[in-house]
MARTI-945587 format. One line per 10 residues: their letters; for each residue x, y, z of N, C-alpha, C, CB. Coordinates in nm, 2 decimals. Glycine has a CB too. Layout:
! residues N
A> X Y Z X Y Z X Y Z X Y Z; ... .
This chain:
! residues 146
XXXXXXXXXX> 19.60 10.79 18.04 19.55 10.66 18.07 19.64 10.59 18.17 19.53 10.57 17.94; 19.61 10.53 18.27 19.64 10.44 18.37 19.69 10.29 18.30 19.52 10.43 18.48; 19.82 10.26 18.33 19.85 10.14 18.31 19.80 10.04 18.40 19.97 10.13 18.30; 19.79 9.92 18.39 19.76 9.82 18.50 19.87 9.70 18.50 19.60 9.75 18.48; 19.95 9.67 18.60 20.05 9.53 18.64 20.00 9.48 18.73 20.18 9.55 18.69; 19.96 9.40 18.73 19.88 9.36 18.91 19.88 9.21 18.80 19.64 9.46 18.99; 19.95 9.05 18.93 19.93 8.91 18.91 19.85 8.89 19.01 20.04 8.83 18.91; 19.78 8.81 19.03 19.82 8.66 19.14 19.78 8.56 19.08 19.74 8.65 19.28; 19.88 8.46 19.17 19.94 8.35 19.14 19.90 8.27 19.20 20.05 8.36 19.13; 19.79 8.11 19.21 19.84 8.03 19.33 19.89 7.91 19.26 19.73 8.00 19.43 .
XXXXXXXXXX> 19.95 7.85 19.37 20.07 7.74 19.31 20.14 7.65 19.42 20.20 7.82 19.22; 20.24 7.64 19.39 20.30 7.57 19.48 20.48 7.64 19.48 20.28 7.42 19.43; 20.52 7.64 19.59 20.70 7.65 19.61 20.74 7.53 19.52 20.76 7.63 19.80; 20.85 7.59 19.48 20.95 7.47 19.39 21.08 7.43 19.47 21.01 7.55 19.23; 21.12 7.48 19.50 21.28 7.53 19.62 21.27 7.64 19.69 21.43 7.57 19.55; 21.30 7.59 19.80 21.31 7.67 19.94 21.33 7.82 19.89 21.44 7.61 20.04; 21.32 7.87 19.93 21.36 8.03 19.90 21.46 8.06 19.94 21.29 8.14 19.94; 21.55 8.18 19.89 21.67 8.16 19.94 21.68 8.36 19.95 21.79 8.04 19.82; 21.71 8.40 20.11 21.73 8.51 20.11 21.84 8.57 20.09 21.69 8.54 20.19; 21.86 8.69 20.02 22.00 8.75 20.04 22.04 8.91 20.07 22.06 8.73 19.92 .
XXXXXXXXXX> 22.12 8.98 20.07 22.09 9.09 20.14 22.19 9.18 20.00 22.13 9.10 20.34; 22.17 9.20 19.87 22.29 9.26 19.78 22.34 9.41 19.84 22.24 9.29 19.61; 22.26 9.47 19.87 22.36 9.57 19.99 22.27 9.61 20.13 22.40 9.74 19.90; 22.35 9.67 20.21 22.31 9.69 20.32 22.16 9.73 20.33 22.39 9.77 20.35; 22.09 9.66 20.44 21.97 9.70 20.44 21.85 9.69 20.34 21.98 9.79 20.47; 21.91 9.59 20.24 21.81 9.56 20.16 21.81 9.42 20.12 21.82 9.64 20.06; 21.69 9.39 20.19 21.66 9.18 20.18 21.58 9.18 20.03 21.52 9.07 20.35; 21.65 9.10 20.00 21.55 9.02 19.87 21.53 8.86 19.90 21.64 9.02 19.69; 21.45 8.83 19.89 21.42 8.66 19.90 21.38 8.65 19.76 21.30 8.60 20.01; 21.42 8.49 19.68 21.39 8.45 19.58 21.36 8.35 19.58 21.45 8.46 19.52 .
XXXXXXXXXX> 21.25 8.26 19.49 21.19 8.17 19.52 21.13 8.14 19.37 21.11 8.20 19.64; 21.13 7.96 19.27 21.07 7.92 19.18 20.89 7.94 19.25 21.13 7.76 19.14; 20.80 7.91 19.18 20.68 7.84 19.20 20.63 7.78 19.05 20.57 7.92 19.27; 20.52 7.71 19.13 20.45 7.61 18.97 20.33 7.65 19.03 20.47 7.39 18.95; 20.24 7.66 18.89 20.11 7.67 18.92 20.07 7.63 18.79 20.06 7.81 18.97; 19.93 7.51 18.86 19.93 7.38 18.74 19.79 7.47 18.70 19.90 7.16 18.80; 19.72 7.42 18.57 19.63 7.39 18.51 19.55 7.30 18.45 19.64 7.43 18.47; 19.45 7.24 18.50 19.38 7.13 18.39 19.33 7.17 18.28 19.26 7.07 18.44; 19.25 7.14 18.20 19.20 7.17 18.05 19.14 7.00 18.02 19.34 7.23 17.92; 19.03 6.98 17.93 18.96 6.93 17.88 18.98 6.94 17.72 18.86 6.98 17.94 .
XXXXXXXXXX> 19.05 6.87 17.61 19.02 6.85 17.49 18.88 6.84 17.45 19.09 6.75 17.47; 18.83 6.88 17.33 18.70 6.87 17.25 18.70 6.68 17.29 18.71 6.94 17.05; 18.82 6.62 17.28 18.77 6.47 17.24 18.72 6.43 17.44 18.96 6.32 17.14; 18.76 6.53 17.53 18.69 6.47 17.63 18.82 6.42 17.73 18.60 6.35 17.56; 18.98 6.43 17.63 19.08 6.39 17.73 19.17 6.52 17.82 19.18 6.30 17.65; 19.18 6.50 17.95 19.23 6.58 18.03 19.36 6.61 17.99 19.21 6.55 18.15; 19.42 6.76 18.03 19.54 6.75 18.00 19.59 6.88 18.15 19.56 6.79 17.81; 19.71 6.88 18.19 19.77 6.89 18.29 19.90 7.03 18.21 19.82 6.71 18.36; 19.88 7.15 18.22 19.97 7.25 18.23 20.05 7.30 18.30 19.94 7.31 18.22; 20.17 7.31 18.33 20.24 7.37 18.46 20.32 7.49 18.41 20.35 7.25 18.54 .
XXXXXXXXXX> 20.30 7.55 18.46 20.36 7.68 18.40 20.44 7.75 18.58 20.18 7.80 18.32; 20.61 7.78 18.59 20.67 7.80 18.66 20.71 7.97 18.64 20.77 7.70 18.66; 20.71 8.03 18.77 20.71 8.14 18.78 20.86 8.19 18.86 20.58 8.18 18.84; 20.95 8.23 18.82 21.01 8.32 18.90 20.98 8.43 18.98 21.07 8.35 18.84; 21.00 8.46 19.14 20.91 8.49 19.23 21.01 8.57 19.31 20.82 8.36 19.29; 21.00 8.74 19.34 21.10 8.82 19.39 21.04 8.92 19.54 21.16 8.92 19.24; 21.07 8.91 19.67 21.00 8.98 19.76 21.10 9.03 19.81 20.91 8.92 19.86; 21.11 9.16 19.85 21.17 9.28 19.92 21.12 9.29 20.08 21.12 9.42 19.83; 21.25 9.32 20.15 21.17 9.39 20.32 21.15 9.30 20.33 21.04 9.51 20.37; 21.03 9.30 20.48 20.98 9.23 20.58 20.90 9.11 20.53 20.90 9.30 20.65 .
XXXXXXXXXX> 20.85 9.14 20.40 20.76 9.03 20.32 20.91 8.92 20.30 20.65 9.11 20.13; 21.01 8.94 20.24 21.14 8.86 20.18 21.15 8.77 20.35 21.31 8.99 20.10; 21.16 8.85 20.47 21.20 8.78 20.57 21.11 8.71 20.59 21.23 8.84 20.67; 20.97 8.68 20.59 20.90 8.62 20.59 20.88 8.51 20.51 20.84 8.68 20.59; 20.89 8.49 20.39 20.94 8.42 20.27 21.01 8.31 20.32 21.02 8.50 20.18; 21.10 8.37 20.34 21.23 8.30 20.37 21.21 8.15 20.49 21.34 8.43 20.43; 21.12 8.24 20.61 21.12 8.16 20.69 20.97 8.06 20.64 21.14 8.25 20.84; 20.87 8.08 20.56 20.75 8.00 20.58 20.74 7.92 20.35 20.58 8.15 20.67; 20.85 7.97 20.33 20.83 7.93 20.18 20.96 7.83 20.14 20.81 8.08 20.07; 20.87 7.69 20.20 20.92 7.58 20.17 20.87 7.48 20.04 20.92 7.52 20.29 .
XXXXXXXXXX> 20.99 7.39 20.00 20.95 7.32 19.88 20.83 7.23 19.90 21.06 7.24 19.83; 20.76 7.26 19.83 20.61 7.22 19.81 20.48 7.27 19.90 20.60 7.05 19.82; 20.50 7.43 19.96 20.43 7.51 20.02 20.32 7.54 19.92 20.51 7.61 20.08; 20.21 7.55 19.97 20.08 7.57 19.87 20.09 7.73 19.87 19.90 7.51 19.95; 20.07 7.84 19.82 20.09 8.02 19.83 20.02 8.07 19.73 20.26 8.09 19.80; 19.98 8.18 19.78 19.94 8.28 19.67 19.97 8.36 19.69 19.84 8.31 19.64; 20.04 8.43 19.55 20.08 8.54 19.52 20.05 8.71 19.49 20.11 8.49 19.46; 20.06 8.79 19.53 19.97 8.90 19.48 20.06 9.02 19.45 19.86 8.95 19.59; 20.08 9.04 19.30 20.21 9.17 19.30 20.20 9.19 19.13 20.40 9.10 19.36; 20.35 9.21 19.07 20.38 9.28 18.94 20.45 9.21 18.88 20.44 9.41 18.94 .
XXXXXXXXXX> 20.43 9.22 18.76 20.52 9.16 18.70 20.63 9.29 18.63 20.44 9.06 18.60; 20.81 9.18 18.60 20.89 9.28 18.59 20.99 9.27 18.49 20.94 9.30 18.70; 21.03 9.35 18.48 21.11 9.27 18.30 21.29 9.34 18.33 21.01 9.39 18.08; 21.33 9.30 18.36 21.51 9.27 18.34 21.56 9.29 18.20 21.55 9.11 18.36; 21.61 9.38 18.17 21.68 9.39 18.04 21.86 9.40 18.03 21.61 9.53 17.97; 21.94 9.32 17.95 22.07 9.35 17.97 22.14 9.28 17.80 22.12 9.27 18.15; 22.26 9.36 17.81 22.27 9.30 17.71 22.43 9.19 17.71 22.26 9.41 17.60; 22.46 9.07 17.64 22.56 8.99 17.72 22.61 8.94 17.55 22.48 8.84 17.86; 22.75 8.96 17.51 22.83 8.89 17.39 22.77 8.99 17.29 22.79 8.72 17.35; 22.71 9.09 17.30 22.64 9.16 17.18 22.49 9.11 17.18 22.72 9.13 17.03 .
XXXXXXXXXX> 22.42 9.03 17.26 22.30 8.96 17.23 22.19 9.04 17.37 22.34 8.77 17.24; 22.11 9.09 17.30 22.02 9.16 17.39 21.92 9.04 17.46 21.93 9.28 17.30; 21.93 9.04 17.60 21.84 8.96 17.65 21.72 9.03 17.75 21.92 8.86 17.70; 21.66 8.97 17.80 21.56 9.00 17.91 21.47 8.87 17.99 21.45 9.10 17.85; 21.46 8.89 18.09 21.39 8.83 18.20 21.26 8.87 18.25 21.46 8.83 18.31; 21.17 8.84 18.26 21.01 8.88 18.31 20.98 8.76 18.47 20.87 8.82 18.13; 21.01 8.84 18.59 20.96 8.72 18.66 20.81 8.85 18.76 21.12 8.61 18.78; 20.83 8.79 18.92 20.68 8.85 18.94 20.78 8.92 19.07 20.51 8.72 18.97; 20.71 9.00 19.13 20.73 9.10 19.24 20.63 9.06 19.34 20.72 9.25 19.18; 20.62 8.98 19.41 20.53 9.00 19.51 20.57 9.12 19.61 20.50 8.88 19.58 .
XXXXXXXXXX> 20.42 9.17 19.64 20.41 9.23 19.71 20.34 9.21 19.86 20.38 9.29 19.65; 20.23 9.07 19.85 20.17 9.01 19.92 20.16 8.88 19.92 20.10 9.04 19.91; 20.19 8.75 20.04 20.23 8.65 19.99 20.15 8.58 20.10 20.38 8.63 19.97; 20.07 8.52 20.06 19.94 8.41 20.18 20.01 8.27 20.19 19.74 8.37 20.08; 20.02 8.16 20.29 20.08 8.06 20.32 19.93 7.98 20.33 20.18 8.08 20.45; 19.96 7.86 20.24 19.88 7.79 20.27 19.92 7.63 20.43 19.87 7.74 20.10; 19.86 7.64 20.51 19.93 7.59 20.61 19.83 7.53 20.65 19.99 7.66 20.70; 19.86 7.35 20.64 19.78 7.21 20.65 19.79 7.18 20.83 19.86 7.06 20.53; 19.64 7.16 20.85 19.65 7.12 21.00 19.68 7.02 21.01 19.55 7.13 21.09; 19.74 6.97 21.09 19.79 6.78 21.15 19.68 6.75 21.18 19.91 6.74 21.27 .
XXXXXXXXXX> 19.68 6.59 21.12 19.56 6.52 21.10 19.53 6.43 21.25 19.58 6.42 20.96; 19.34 6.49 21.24 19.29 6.47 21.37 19.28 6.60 21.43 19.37 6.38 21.45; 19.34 6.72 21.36 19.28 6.80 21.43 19.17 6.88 21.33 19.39 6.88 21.50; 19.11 6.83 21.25 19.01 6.92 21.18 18.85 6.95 21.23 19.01 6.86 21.05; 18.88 7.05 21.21 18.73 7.09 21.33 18.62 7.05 21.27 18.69 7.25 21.37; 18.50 7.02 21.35 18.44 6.95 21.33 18.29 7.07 21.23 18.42 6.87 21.46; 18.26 6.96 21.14 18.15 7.06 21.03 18.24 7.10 20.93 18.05 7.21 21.11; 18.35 7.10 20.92 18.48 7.18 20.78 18.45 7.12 20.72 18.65 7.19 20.76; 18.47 7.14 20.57 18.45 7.08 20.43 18.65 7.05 20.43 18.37 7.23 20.28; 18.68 6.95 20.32 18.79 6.98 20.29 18.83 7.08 20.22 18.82 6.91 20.25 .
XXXXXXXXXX> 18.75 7.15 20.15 18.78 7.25 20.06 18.82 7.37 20.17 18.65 7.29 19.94; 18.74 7.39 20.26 18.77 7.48 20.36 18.92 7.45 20.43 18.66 7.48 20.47; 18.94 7.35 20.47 19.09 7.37 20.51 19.21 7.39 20.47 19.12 7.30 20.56; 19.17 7.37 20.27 19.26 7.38 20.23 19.29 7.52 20.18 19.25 7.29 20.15; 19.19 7.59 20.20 19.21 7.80 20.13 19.31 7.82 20.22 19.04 7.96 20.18; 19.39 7.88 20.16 19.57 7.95 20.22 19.49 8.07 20.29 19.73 8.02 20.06; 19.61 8.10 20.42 19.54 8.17 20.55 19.63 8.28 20.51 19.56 8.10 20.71; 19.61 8.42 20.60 19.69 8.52 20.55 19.81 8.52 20.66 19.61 8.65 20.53; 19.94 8.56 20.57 20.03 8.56 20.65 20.02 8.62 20.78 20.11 8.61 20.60; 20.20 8.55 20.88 20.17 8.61 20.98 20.13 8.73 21.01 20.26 8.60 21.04 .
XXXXXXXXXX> 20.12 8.80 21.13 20.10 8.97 21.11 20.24 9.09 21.05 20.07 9.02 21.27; 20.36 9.00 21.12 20.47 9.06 21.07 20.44 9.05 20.91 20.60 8.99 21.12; 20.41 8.96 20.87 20.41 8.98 20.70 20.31 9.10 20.61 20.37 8.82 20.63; 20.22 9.10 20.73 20.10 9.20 20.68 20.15 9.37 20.71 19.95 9.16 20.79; 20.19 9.34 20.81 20.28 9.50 20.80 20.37 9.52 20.74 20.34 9.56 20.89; 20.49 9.43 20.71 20.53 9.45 20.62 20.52 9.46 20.44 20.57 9.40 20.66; 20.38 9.43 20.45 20.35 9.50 20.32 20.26 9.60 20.32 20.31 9.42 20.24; 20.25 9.66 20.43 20.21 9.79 20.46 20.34 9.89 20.40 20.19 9.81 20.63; 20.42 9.84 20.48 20.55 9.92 20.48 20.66 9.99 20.37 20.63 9.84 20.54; 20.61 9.82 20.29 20.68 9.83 20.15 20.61 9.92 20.05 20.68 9.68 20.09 .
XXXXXX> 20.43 9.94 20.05 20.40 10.00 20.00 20.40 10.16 20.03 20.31 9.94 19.98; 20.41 10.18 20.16 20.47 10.34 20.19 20.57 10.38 20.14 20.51 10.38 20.32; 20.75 10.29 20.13 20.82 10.32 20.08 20.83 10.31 19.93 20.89 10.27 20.15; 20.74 10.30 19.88 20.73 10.31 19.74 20.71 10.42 19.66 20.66 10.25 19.72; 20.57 10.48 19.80 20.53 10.65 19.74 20.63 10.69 19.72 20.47 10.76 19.84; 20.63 10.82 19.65 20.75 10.91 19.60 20.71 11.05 19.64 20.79 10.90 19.42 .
């Protein structure tokens, strides 16, 4: 039987992302996000969920990140989730955050330029990354084969 890991996520950046390189030739960019939920009580009153994601991109996708995933960027996410295990004082711990592998920028036109006949809902669907980001998740998924 085939397992399945596959997220996506849309939400918002929490803090800028911050790239780093732990050894040669290998970028990681890291980055919070929030992604809210409404809900409806039986009595009729709304209620507001936010649920924050720890958010991890490799390669060309992390360089990309880095440069277009700012605090309060709209994004969607598309990847795995990953679990961290270690143990610290004798106390076994673990971490679960997400692995993108694909990362869409939501990017607002300056106002006055919205074309004419758009809905707002239409301007607001996140666009797909640059092209560098799209090959680069070409790339990442080649170097994965084994």
């Amino acid at each position: 039987m085939n397992h399945l890991n596959s997220i996506i996520l849309e939400g918002n950046v929490v803090k800028k992302a911050e790239l780093s390189e732990p050894t040669s030739g290998f970028i990681v960019c890291k980055f919070p996000m929030a992604v809210n939920r409404k809900t409806k009580s039986p009595d009729g009153e709304q209620h507001e969920e936010v649920s924050y994601f720890d958010v991890e991109t490799y390669g060309q996708v992390a360089e990309s990140c880095s440069k277009y995933c700012e605090k309060g960027k709209g994004i969607r996410v598309v990847g795995r989730l990953k679990q961290s295990r270690w143990e610290e004082n004798n106390v076994k711990r673990s971490r679960i955050y997400v692995v993108a592998e694909h990362v869409e920028y939501k990017f607002s036109k300056p106002k006055g330029e919205e074309s004419k006949g758009s809905s707002p809902e239409a301007d607001n669907k996140p666009e797909a990354a640059p092209q560098e980001a799209v090959e680069a998740k070409v790339e990442q998924k080649e170097e994965a084969v084994f």
